[in-house]
N, C-alpha and C positions, 0 to 999 in steps of 0.2 A: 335405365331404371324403368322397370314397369309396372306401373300406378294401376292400382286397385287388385293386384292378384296374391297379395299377402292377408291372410286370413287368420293364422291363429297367433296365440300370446305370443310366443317368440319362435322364430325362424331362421334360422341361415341364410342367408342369400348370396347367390354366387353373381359377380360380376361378370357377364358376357365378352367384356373387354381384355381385364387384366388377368381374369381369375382368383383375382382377390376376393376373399369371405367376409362377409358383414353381418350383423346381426340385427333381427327384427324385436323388438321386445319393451316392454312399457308404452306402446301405443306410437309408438316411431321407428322410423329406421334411423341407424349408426352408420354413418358413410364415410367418420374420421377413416383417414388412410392408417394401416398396422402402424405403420416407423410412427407416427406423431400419436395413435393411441398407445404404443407401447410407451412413449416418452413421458405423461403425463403423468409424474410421477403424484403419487399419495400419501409419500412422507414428509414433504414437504421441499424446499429451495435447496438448503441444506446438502441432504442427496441425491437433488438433482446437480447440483456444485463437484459434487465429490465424482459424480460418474463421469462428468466433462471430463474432468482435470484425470481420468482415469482412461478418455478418451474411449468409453461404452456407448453403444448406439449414436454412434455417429449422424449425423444429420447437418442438412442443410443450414443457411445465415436466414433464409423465409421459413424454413419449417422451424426452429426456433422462434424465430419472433410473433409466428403464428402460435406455440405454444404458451408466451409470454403473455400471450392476450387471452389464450384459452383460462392460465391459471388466474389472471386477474379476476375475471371475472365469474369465478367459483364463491359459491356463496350466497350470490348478487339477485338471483333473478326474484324470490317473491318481495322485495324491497323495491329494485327495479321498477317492477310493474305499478307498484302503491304508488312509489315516490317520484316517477321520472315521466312513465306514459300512462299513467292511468287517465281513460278521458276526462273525469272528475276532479279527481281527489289529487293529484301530481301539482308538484311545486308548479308554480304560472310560468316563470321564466323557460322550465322546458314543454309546457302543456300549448301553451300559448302559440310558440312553436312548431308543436306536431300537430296541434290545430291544422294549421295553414295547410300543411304538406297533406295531410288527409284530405283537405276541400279539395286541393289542387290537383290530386292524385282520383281521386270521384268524379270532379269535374270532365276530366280526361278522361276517365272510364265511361262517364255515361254517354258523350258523341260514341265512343270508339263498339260501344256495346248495343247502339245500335244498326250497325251494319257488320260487325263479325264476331264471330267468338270469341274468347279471349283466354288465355293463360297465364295468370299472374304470379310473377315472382318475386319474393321479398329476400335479397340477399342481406342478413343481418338480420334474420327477423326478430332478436331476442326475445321475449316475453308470449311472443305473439300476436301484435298488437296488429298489425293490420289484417292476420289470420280471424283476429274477431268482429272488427269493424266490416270487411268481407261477409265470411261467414253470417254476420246478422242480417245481411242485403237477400242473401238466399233463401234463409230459413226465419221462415214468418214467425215460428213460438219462440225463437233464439232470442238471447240478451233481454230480456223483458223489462228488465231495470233500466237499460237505458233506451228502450224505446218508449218507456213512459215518462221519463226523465224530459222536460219541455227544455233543459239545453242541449241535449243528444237526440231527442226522439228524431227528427227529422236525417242527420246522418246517419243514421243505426238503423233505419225502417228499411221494410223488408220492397223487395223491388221486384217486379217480374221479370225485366228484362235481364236484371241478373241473375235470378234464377234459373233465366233459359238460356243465358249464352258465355255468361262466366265459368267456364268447360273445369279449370282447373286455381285452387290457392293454395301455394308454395309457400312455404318458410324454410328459408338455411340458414342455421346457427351454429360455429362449433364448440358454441356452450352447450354441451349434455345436459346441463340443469338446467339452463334458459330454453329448451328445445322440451323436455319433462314440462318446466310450468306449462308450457304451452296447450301440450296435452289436458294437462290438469284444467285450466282456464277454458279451453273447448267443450268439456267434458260439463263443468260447472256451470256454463251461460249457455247449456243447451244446443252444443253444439257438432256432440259426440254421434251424433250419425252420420255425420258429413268426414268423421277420422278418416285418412288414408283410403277415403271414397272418391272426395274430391278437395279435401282439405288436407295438408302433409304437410306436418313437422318433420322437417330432416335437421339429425347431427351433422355435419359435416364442412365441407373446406371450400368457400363460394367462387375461390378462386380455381377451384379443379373443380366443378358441379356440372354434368350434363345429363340433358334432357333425354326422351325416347325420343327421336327424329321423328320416326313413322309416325309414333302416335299423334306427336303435337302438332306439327308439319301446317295442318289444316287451321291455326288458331290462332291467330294474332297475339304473339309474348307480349306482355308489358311485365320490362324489367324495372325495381326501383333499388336504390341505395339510398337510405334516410336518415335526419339524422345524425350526423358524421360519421356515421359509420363507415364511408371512407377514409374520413381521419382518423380514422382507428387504428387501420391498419400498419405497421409498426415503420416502415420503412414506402419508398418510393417506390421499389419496383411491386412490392405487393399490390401498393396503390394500383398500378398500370395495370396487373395482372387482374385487380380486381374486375377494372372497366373492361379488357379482352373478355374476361370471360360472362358478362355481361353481354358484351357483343356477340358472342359465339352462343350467347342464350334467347336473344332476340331475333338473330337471323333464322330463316332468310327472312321473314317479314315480321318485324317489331318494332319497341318503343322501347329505350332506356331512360329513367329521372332518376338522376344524384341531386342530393340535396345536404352541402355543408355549409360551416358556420365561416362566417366572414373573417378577418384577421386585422380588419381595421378598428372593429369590436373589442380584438383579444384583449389588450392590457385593460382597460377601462370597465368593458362589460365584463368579458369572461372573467377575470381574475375576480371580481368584487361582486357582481349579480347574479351571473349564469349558477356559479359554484355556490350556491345558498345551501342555509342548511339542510334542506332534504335532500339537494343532489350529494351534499359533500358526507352523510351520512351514507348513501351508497356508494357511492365510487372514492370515496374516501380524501381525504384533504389534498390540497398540492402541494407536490415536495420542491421546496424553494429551490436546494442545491440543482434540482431537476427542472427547471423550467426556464425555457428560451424564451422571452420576451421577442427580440430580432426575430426569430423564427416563425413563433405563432405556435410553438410546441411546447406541452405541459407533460407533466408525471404525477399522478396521485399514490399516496402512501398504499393504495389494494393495489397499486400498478399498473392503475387504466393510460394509455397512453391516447394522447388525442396533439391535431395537429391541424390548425386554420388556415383558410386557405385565401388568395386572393382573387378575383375574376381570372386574371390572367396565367396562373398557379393551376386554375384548374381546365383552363383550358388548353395549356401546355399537356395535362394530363389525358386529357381529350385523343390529343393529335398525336403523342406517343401511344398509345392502344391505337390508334389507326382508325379514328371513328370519325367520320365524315358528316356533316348536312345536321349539326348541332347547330345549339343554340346554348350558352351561358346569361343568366339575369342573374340582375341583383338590385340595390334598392333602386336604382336608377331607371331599373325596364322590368320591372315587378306590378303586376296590377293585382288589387285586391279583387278578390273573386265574390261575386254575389250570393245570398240564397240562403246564409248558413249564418246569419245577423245575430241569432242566441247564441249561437257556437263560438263567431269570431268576427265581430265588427268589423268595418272595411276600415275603421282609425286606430282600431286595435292591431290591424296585419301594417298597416304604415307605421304605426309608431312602436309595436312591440317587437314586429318577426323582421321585417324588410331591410331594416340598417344591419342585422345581424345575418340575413341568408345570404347565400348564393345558390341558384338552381340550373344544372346541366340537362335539357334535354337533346334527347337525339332518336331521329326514326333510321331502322337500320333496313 
């Protein structure tokens, strides 16, 4: 993929690799693969039922399950962003949350940004949310609202040094709609000169997503997965697939941070606090018949699939992707980060986030 040479409303682009065609159009590229955009069906479950059992466009047990998550979350995304990551306005239980992972994630950025450039990649970016929290860092008139905001101003203000060395911000979402708001949301906090300049909302599949080698080669990747957005992912081998290609996004010289929810949490927290009613108003209730307690695996009525995980769980997942010279925290080797006291108390990250995270870093 090479960044910044797409110019008008919509374009073709040809893949250098496969020779597969892609389209440029509504202020992002489309990188879903043909077989899984043909698949998405528009009529709904129904006929997508009828074409299995008809045995039409065959496909894979991943590119199904990848499908599965695609159509859940149709719908979703300006609710999403109100209800789940808005820095404000979002239910506490997941705000509170993505607090943390934002300090922690800035925190990291600002050593690393002063000694090299950087290339940030958000696999799962849904809504765009750290496409905005970035973006306000670069661009001094962006987000105004919440740089005047006395509990956002100080995250959200504008930074020189990443203005001058934050080379590239990445989102991949293969929600088409969540990939669109994004656009939308860049465009609306002032962000739309920086589109597909150095800001990129990509559709597509995070598990197959590669970089320009040439171009970025020189930049230091910082890859994250936030969120659960690894528990998302329908199945274990996705998982794995998702952290290789993570790795294969970092090398040869980067950072990967996954960030999911704990699983000694799940029955007590998840079931009764996490799922409140703004989250369960977007991603919709939990379906009892569907949901593993033993497991740490849920199913809501839109179909979102999510799956908790334990220290040792995820660092199983670690070592099958083949990733070497991590590190797994959780509430036990978790330190509250300073600086950020309007945002997110140091007894707020101990008692709200910490008994419920788990955090995988790894330098590749």
């Amino acid at each position: 993929m090479q960044f910044g040479i797409i110019k008008s409303k919509k374009e073709n682009v040809i893949c250098t690799n496969c020779q597969a065609g892609y389209v440029f159009k509504n202020g992002y590229l489309n990188l879903l693969a043909p077989n899984i955009k043909n698949e998405i069906c528009t009529k709904g479950m129904l006929a997508r039922t009828i074409k299995e059992k008809l045995h039409v466009g065959i496909i894979s047990k991943n590119d199904h399950d990848l499908i599965r998550g695609i159509i859940a979350s149709k719908y979703m995304a300006r609710q999403y962003f109100r209800n789940v990551v808005h820095p404000t306005e979002a239910a506490w239980s997941a705000r509170s949350y993505e607090r943390f992972e934002e300090i922690f994630i800035t925190n990291y950025l600002d050593g690393i940004l002063k000694k090299k450039q950087v290339t940030f990649v958000d696999a799962g970016s849904g809504p765009g949310r750290y496409l905005l929290l970035l973006g306000s860092k670069i661009g001094a008139n962006s987000c105004k609202d919440l740089k005047k905001n006395p509990e956002t101003s100080r995250l959200y203000q504008y930074d020189e040094i990443y203005e001058k060395n934050l080379r590239y911000v990445i989102g991949i979402d293969y929600s088409e709609e969540m990939i669109l708001h994004s656009t939308k949301l860049l465009k609306k906090y002032g962000l739309g000169q920086f589109l597909n300049k150095r800001i990129f909302p990509v559709t597509g599949v995070a598990q197959n997503f590669n970089l320009n080698k040439k171009m970025l080669d020189s930049t230091h990747k910082v890859i994250v997965c936030t969120f659960q957005t690894l528990g998302n992912q329908e199945n274990t081998e996705l998982q794995v697939q998702m952290l290789k290609s993570m790795k294969n996004l970092a090398s040869p010289h980067g950072t990967i941070i996954v960030s999911v929810f704990n699983r000694k949490l799940f029955k007590d927290f998840g079931l009764k606090k996490f799922y409140g009613r703004e989250v369960k108003r977007t991603v919709g209730e939990i379906v009892g018949s569907k949901q593993d307690v033993e497991n740490a695996i849920l199913r809501t009525s839109k179909g979102v699939y999510s799956k908790w995980f334990s220290k040792d769980s995820l660092e199983d997942l670690f070592c099958r992707a083949k990733i070497s010279k991590y590190k797994i925290m959780d509430a036990k080797s978790l330190q509250p980060i300073g600086g950020y006291e309007e945002y997110l108390k140091a007894e707020e990250q101990r008692k709200d986030v910490f008994p419920r995270a788990i955090v995988g870093m790894a330098q590749i």
